[in-house]
C-alpha positions in Angstrom: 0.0 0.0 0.0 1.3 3.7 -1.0 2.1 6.4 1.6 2.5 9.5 0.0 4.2 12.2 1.5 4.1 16.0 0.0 7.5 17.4 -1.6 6.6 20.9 -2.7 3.3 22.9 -3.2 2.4 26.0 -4.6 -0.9 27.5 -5.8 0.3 26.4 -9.1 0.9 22.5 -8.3 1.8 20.1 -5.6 4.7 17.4 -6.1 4.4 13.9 -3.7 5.9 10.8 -4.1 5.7 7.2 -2.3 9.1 6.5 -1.2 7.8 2.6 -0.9 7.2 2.3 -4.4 9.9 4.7 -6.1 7.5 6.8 -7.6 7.2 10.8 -7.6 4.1 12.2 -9.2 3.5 16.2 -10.4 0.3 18.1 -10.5 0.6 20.9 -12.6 -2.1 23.4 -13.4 -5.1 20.4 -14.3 -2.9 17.7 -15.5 -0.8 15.1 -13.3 2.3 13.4 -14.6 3.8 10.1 -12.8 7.4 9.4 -12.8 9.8 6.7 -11.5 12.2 7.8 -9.7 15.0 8.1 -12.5 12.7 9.4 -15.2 12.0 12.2 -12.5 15.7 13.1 -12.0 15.9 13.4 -16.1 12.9 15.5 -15.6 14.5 17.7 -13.2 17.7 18.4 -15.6 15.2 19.0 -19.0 13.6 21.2 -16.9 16.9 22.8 -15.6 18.5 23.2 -19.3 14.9 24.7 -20.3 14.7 27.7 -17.9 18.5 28.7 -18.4 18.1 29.1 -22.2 18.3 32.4 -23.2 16.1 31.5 -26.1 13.0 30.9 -24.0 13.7 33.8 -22.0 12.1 36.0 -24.9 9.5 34.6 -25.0 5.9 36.0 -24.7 4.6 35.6 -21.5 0.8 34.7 -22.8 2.1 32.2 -25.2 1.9 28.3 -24.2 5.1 27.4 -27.0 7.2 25.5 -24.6 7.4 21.9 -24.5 8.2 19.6 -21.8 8.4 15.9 -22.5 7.4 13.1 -19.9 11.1 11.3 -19.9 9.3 7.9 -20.6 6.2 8.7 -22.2 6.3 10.8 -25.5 2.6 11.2 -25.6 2.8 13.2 -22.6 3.7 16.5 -22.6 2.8 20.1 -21.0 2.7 22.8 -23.1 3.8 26.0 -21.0 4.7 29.7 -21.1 7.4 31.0 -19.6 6.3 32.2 -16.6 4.7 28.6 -16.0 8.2 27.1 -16.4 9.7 29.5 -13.9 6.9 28.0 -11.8 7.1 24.6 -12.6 10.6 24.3 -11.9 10.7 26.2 -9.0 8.2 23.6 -7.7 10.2 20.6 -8.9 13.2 22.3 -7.3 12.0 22.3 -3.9 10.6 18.8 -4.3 14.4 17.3 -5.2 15.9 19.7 -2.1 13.1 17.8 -0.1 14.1 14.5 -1.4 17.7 15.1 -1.0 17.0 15.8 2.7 15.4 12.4 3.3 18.1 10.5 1.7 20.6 12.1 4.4 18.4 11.9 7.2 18.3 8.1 6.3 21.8 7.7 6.1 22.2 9.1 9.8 
């Protein structure tokens, strides 16, 4: 049986994972996205490379013309403005520091 526990959460979205099972899952705006622990961490660093390009920086702030691929699953994607990648990633961000912290609180 899963326990989830909460990662990160924002008015935009709330990342949770079930440590039993390996899996992390992101809610996003009003779609969800699951991830096994290594596609997340691939998620993470497309997501990383994404919001440092300078290239998507100009972008219009109104315009959804940035995709971000499920690491596993072509057929899923968001389709995001700017702004909502600064969010997203932000969110995703705090969920890894989170995770991060658990792994050494284990170890000790």
């Amino acid at each position: 049986m899963c326990t989830t526990r909460i990662l990160a959460k924002s008015p935009y979205g709330i990342v949770f994972e079930c440590p039993s099972c390996d899996a992390v899952q992101l809610v996003f705006g009003t779609a969800k996205m699951a991830f096994k622990q290594t596609d997340f961490m691939i998620f993470i660093e497309e997501m990383n490379s994404k919001v440092q390009s300078k290239h998507l920086s100009t972008h219009p702030e109104v315009a959804k013309s940035i995709l971000i691929n499920h690491p596993d699953n072509a057929g899923f994607s968001f389709v995001l403005t700017y702004k909502e990648l600064q969010e997203m990633t932000h969110l995703i961000f705090q969920a890894h520091l989170l995770q991060e912290a658990y792994k050494i609180l284990k170890v000790i």
